[in-house]
Residue frames as qw, qx, qy, qz and C-alpha x, y, z in Angstrom:
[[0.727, -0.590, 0.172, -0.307, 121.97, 24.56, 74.36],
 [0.083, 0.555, -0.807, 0.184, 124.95, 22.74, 76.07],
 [0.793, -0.206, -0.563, -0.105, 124.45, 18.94, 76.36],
 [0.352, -0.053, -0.743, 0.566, 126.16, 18.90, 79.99],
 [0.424, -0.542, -0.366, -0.627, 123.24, 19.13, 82.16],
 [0.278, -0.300, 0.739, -0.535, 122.11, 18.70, 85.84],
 [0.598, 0.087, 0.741, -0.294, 119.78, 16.65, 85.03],
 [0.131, 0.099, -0.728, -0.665, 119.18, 14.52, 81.45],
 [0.268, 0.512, 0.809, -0.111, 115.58, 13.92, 82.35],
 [0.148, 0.795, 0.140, -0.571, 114.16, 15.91, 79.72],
 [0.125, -0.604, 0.610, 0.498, 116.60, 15.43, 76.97],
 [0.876, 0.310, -0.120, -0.349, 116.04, 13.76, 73.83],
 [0.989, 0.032, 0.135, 0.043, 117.31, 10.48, 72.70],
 [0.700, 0.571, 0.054, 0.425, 119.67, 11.88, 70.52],
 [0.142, -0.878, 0.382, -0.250, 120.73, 14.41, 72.64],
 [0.840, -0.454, 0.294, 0.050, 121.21, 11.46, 75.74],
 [0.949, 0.120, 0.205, 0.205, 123.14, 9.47, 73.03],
 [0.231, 0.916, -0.080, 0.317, 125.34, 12.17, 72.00],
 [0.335, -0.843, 0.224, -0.355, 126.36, 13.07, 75.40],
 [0.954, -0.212, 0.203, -0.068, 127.30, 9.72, 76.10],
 [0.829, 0.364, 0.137, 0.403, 129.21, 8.83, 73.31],
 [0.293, 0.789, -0.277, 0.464, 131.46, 12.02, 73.75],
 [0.535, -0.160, -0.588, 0.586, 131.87, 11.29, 77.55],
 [0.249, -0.514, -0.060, -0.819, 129.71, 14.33, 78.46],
 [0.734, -0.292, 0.185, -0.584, 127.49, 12.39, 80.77],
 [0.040, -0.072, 0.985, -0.150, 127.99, 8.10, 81.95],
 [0.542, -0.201, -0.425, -0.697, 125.01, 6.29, 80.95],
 [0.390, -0.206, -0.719, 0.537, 124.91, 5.06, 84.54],
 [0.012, -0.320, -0.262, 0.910, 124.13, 8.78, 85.57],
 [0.296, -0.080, -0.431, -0.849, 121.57, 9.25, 82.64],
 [0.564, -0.160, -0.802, -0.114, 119.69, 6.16, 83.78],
 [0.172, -0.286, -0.679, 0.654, 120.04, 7.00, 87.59],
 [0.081, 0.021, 0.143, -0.986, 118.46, 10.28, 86.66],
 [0.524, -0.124, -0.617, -0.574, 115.50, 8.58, 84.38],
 [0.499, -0.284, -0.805, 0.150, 114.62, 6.21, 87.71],
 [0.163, -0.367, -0.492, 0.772, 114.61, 8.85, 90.38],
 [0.269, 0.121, -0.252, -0.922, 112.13, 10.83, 88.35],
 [0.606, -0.167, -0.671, -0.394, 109.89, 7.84, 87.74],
 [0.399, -0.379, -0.638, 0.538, 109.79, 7.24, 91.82],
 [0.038, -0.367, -0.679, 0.634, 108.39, 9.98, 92.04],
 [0.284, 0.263, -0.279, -0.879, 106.37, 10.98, 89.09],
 [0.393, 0.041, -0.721, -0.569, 104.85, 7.88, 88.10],
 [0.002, 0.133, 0.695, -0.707, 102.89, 7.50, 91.31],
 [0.374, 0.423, 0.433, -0.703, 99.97, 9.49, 89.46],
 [0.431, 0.377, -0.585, -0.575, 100.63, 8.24, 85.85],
 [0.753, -0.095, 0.652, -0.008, 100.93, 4.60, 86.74],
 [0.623, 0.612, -0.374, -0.314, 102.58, 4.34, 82.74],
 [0.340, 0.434, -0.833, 0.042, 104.64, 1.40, 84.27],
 [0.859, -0.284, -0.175, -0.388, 103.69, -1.84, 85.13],
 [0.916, -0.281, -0.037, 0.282, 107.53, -2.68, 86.20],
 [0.020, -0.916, 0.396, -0.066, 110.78, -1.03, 86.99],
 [0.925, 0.002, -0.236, 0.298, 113.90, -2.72, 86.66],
 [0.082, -0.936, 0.342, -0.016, 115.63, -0.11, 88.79],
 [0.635, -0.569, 0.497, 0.162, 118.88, -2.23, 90.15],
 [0.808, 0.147, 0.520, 0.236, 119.16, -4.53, 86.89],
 [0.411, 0.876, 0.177, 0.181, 118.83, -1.02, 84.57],
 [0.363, -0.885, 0.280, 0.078, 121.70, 0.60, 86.89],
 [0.609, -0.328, 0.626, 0.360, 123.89, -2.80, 85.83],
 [0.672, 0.498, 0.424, 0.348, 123.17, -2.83, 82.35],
 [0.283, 0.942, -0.087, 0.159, 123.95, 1.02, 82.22],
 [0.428, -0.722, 0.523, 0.146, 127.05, 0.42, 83.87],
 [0.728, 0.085, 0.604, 0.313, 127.92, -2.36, 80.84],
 [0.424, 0.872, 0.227, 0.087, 127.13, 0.52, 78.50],
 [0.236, -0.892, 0.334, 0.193, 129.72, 2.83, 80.16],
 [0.563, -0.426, 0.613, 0.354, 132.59, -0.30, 79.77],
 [0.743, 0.403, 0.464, 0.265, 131.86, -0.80, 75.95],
 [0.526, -0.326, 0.360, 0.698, 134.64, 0.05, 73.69],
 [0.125, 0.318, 0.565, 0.751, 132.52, 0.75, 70.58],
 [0.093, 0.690, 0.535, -0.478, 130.11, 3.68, 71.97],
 [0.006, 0.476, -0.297, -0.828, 131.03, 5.80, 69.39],
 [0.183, 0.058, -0.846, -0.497, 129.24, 3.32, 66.97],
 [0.204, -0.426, -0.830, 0.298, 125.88, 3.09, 69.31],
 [0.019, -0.525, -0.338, -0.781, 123.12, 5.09, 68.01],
 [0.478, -0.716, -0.169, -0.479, 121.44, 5.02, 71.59],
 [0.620, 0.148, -0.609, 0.472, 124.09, 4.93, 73.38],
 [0.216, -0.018, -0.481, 0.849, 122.76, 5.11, 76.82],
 [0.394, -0.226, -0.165, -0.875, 119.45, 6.30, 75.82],
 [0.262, 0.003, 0.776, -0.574, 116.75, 4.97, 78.50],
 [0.540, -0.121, -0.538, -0.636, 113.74, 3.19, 76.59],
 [0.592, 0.164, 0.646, -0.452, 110.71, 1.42, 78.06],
 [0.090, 0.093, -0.937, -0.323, 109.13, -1.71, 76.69],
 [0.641, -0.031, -0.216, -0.736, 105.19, -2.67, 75.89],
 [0.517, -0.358, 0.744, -0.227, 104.59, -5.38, 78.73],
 [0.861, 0.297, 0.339, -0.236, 102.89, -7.71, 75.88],
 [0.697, 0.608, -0.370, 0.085, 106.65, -7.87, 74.36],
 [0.896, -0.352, -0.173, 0.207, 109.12, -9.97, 76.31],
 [0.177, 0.731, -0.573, 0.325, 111.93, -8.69, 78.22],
 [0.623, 0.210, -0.681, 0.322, 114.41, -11.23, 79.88],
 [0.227, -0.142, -0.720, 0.640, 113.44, -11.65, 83.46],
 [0.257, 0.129, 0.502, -0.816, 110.29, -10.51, 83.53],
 [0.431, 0.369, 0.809, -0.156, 106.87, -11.88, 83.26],
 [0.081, -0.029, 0.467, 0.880, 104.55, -10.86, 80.11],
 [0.131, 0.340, 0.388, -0.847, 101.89, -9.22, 81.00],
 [0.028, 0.346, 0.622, 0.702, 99.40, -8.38, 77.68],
 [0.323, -0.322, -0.067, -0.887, 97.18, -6.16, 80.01],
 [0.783, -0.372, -0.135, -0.479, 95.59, -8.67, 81.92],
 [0.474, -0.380, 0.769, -0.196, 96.47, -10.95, 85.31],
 [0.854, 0.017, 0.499, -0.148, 94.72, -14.16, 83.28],
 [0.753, 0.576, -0.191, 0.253, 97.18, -14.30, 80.06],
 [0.090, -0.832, 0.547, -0.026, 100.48, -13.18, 82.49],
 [0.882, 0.296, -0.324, 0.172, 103.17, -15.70, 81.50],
 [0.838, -0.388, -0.032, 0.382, 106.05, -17.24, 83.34],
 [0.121, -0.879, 0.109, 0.447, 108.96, -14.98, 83.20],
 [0.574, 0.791, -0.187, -0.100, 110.89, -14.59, 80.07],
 [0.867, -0.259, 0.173, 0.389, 114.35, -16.10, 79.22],
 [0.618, 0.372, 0.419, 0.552, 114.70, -14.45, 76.57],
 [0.112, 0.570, 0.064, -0.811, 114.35, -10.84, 75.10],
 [0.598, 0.734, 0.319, -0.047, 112.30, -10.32, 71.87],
 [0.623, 0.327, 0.265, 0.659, 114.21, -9.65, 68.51],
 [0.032, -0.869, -0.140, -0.473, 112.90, -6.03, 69.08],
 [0.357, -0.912, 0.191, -0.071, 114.58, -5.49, 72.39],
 [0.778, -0.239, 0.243, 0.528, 117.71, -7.53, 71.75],
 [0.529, 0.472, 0.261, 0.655, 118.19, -4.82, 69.07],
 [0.238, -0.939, 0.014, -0.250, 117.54, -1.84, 71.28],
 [0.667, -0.696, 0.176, 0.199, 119.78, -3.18, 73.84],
 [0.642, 0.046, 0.331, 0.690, 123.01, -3.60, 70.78],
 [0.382, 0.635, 0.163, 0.651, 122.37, -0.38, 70.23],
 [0.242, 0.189, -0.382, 0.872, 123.17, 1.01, 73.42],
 [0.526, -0.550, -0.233, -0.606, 119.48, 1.20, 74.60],
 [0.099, -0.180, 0.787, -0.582, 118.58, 0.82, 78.53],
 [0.401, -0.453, -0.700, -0.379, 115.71, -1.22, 79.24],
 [0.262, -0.411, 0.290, -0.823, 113.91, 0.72, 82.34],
 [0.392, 0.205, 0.703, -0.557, 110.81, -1.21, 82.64],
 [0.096, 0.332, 0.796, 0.497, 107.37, -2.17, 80.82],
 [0.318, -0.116, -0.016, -0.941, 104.65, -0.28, 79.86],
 [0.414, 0.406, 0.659, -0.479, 100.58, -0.56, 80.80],
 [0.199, -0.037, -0.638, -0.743, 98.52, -1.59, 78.35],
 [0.696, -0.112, -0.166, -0.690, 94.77, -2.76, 78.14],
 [0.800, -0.002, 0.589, -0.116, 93.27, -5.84, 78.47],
 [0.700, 0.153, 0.628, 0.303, 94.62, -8.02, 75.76],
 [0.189, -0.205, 0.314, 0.908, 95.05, -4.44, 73.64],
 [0.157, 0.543, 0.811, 0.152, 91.40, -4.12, 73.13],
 [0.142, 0.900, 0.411, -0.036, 90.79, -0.65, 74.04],
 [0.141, 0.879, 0.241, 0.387, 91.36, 2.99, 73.22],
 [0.334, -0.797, 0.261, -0.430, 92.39, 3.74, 76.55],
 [0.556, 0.308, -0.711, 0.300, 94.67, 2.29, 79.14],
 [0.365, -0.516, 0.610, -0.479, 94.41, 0.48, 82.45],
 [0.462, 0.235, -0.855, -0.014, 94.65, -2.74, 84.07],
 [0.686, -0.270, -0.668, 0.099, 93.87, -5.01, 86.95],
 [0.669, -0.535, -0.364, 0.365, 95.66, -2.49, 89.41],
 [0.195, -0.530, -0.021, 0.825, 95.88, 1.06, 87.98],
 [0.592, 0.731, 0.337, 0.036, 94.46, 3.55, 85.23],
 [0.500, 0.205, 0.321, 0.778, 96.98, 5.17, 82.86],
 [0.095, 0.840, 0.274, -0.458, 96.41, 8.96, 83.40],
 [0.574, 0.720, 0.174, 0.348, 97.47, 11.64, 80.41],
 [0.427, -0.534, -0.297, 0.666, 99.97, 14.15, 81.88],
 [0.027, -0.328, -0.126, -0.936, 98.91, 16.88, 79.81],
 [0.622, -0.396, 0.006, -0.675, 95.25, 16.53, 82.06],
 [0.160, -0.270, 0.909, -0.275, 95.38, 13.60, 84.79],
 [0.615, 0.280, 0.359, -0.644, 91.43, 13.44, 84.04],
 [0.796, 0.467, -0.152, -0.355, 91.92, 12.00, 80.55],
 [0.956, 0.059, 0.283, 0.061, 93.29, 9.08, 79.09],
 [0.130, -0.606, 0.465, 0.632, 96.62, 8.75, 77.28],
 [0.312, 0.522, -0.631, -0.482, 95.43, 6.53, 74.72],
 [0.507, -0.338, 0.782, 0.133, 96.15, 3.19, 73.99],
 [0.921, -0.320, -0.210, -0.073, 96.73, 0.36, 73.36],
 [0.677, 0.129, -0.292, 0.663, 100.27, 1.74, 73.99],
 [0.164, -0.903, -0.084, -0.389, 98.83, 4.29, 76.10],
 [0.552, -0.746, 0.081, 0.364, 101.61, 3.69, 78.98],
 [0.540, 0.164, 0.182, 0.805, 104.90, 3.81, 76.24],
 [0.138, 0.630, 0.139, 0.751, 102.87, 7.44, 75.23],
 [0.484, -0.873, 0.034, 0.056, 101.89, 8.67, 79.30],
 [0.893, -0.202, -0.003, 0.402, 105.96, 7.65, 79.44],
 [0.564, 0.105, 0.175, 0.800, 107.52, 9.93, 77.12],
 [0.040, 0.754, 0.375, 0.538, 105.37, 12.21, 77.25],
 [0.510, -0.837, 0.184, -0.080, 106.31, 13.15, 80.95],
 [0.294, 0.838, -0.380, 0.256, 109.50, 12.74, 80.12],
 [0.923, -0.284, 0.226, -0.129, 110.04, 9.31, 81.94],
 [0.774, -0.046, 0.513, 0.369, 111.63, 7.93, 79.25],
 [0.092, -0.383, 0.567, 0.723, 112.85, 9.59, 76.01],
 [0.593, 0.039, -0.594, -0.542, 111.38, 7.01, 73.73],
 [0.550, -0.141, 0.757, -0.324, 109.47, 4.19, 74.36],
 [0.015, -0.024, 0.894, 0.448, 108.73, 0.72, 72.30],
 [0.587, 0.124, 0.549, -0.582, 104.95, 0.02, 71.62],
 [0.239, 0.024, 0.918, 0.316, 103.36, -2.01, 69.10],
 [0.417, 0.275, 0.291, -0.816, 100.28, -1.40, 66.72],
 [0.262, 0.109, 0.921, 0.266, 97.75, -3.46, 64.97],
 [0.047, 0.726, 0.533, 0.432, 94.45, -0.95, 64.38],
 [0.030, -0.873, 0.127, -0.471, 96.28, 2.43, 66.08],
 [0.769, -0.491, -0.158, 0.377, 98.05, 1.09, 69.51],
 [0.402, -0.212, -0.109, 0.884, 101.01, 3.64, 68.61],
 [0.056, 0.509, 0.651, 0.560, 98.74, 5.88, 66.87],
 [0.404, -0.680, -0.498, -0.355, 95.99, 6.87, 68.81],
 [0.736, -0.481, -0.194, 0.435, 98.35, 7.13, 71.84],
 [0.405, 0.006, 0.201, 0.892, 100.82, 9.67, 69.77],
 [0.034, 0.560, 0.363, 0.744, 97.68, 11.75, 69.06],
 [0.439, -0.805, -0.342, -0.204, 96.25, 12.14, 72.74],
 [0.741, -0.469, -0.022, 0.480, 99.56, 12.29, 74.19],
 [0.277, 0.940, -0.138, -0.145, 101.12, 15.24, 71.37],
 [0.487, -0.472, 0.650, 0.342, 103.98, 12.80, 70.47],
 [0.449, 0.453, -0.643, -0.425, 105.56, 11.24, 67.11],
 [0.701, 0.024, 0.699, -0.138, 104.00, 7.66, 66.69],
 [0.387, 0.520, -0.549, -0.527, 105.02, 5.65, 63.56],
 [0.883, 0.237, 0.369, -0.168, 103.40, 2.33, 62.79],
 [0.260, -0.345, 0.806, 0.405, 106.49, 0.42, 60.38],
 [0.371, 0.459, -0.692, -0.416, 105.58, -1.14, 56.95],
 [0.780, -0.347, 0.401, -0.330, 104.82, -4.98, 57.18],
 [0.937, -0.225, 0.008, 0.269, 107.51, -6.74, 57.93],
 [0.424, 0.720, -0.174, 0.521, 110.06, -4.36, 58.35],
 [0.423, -0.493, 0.537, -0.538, 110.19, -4.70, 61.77],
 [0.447, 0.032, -0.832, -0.326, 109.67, -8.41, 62.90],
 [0.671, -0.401, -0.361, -0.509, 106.52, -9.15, 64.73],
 [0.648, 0.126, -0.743, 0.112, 106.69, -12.24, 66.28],
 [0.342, -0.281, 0.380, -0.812, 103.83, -11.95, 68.77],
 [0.021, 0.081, 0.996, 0.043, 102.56, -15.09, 67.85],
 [0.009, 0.589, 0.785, 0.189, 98.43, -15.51, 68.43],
 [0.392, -0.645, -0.189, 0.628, 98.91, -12.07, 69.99],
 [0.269, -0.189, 0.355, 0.875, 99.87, -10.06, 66.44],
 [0.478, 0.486, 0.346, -0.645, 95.98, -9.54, 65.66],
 [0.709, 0.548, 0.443, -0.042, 95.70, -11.41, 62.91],
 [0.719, 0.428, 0.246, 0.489, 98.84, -10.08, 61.16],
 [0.033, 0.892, 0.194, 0.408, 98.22, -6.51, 61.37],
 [0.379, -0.907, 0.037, 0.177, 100.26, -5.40, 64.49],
 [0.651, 0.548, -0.153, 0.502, 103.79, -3.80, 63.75],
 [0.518, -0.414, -0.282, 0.693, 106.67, -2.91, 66.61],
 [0.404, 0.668, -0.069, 0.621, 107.47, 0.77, 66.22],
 [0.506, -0.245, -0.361, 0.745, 108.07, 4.03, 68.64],
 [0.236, -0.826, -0.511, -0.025, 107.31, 6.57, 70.48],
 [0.525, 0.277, 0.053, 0.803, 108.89, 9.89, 70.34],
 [0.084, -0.818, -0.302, 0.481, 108.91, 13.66, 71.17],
 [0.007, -0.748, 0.304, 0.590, 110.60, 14.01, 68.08],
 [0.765, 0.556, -0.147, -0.291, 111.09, 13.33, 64.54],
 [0.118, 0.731, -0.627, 0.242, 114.47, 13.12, 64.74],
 [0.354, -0.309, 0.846, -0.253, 114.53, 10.58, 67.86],
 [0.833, 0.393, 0.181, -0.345, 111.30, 8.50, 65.29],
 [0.754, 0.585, -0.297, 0.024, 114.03, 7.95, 63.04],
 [0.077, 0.579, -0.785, 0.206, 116.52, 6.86, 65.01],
 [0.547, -0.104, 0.789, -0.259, 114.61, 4.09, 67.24],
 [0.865, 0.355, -0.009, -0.353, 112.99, 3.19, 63.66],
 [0.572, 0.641, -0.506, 0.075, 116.26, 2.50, 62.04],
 [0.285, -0.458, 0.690, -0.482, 117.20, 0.56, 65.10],
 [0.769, 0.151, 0.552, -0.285, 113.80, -1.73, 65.17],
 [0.701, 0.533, -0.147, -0.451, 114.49, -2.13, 61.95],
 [0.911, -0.244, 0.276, 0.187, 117.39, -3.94, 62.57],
 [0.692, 0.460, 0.189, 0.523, 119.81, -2.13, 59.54],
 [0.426, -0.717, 0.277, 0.477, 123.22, -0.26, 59.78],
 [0.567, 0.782, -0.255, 0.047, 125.52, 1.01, 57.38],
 [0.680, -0.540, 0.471, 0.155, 129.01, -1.32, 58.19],
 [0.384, -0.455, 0.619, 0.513, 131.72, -0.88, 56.00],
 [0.395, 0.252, -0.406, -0.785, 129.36, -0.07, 52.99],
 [0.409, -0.231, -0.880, -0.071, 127.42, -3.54, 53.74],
 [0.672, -0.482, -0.130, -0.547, 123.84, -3.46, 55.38],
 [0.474, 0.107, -0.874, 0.003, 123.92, -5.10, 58.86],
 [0.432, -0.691, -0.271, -0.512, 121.94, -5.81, 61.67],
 [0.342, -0.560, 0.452, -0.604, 122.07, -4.24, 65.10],
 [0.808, -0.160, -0.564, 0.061, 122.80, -7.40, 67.16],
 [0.423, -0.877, 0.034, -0.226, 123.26, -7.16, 70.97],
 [0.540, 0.331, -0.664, 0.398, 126.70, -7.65, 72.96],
 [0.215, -0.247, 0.553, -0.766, 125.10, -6.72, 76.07],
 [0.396, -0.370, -0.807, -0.235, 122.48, -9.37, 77.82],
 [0.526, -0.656, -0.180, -0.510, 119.82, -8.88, 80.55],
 [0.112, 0.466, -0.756, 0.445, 121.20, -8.85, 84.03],
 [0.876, 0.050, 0.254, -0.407, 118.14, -11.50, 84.54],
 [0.931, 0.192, 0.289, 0.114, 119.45, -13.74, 82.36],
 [0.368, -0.749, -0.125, -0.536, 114.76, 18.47, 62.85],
 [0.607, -0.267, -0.599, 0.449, 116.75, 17.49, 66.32],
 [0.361, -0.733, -0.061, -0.573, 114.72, 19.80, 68.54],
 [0.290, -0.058, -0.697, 0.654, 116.33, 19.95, 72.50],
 [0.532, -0.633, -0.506, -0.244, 114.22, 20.06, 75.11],
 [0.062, 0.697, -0.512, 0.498, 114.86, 21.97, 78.10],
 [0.210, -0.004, -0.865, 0.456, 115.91, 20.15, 81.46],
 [0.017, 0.343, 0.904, -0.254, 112.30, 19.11, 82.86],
 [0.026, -0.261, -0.627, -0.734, 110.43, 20.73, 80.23],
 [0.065, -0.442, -0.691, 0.568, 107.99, 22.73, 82.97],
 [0.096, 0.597, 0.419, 0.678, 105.23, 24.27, 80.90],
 [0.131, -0.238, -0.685, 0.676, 104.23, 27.48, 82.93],
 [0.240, 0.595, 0.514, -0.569, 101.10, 29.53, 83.85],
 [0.385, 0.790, -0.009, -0.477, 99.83, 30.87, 80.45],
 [0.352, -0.390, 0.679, 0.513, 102.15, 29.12, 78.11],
 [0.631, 0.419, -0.210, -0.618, 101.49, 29.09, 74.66],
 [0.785, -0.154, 0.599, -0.019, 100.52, 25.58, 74.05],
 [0.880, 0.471, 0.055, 0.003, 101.21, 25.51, 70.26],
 [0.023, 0.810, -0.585, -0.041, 105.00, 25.75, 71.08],
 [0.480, 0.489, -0.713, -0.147, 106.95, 22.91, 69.74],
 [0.884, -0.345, -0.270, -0.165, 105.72, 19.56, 71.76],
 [0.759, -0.041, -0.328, 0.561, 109.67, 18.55, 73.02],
 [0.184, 0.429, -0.375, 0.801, 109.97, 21.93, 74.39],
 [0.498, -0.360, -0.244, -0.750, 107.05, 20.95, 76.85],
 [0.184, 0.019, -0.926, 0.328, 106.67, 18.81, 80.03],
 [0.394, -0.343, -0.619, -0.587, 102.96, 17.83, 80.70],
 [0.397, -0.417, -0.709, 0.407, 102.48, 19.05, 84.15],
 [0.077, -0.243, -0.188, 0.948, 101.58, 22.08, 83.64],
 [0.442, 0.496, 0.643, -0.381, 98.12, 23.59, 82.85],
 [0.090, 0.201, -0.692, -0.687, 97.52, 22.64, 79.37],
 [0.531, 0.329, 0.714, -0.316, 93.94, 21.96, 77.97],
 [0.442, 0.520, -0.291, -0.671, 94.13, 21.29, 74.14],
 [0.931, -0.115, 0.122, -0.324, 92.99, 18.56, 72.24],
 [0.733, 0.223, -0.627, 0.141, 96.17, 16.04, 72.51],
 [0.413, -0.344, 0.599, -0.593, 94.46, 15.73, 76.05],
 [0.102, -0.133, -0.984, 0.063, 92.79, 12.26, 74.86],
 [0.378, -0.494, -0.509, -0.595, 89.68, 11.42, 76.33],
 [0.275, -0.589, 0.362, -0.668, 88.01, 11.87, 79.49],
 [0.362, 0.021, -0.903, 0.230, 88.39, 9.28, 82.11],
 [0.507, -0.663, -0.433, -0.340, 85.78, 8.86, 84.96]]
């Protein structure tokens, strides 16, 4: 399949990042596409609890001007962020209205390393209350599955996995301490990898369950699993010397399997066909439908 598309919703990470880096596609235009798709898909998911449409538009437009894309593993690649991990200008969220914090100055060590690697921040995901359950919803929406609208994606990263799975976002960040990416990757038919501890660095403070939670990603592919790993991880090869993925770009607040172009499963489709060849709007009922919601 030719990377030059009409539309990169659909595309993997690797593909996006590709395209970029050759000049195939502007990671402006990748990004535009990734928003206008979420306006009007995520309406019945509700996987985001914020869009950063305008701020995502400038940051992809800083992508475009940077001399070293060729060296940017995600260059361009649209990612979403687990509200209960800070991003710069916006509030942190952990699933509930009575923990939301003042807005962020900062970005976490995890997204300052997405963004040096060429990552767009979109928005945050829905999560539980305080990452307690199975399943996802909040104060002011439930988290639907888009393989069945009826079931749950998951959680406690159940929006990062509703995200990619409909094909919102490529990847998406989430965090797990007793399944959060897990359990999500299984109801949702995606790659979820829980990291090692400390190979990733926490730094959720009272928030990290007692040690146990670890950053990782969310995926539609191996392939794109190993790239956002090697990313969170924070290690490059640079001039035979390990180093780590540091950002140049700041908040404007402060197996490679292709997928086709909106991955529309139709009438009768065999569902055991490769997950990334698959958008979840179509009538699928097998069991990385989750559970059932009321």
């Amino acid at each position: 399949m030719q990377d030059i598309m009409a539309t990169w919703v659909g595309a993997t990470a690797k593909q996006i990042a590709r395209g970029v880096r050759r000049g195939d596609v502007s990671a402006t235009q990748v990004v535009a596409d990734h928003l206008e798709y979420i306006a009007s898909a995520d309406r019945e998911l509700a996987a985001f609890r914020a869009v950063r449409g305008g701020e995502a538009i400038t940051e992809a437009e800083k992508v475009d001007e940077q001399e070293d894309l060729a060296n940017l593993p995600l260059a361009g690649v649209p990612v979403a962020v687990k509200e209960n991990t800070p991003v710069a200008g916006l509030p942190t969220w952990n699933g509930s209205a009575a923990v939301r914090t003042d807005v962020a100055e900062a970005d976490h060590e995890v997204v300052r390393r997405l963004r040096g690697a060429g990552a767009v921040i979109l928005g945050v995901t829905r999560m539980p209350e305080l990452g307690l359950w199975a399943l996802t919803d909040d104060d002011s929406a439930v988290t639907r599955n888009p393989w069945d609208s009826s079931r749950t994606p998951g959680g406690s990263s159940g929006g990062a996995a509703a995200a990619v799975a409909a094909g919102l976002v490529p990847i998406a960040h989430g965090n797990d301490g007793l399944g959060s990416i897990r359990i999500p990757a299984a109801c949702c038919g995606l790659v979820g990898l829980k990291p090692g501890r400390g190979v990733v660095p926490c730094q959720l403070g009272a928030d990290d369950w007692f040690g146990l939670t670890e950053h990782g990603m969310l995926t539609s592919t191996v392939a794109d699993a190993a790239v956002g790993f090697s990313v969170l991880a924070g290690r490059r090869q640079e001039g035979g010397a390990v180093a780590l993925w540091s950002s140049t770009l700041t908040s404007s607040a402060s197996v490679n399997l292709v997928a086709p172009v909106n991955w529309r499963l139709s009438p009768g489709a065999a569902s055991q066909e490769p997950i990334c060849s698959l958008v979840p709007f179509g009538p699928c009922a097998t069991s990385r439908n989750g559970y059932a919601l009321p």
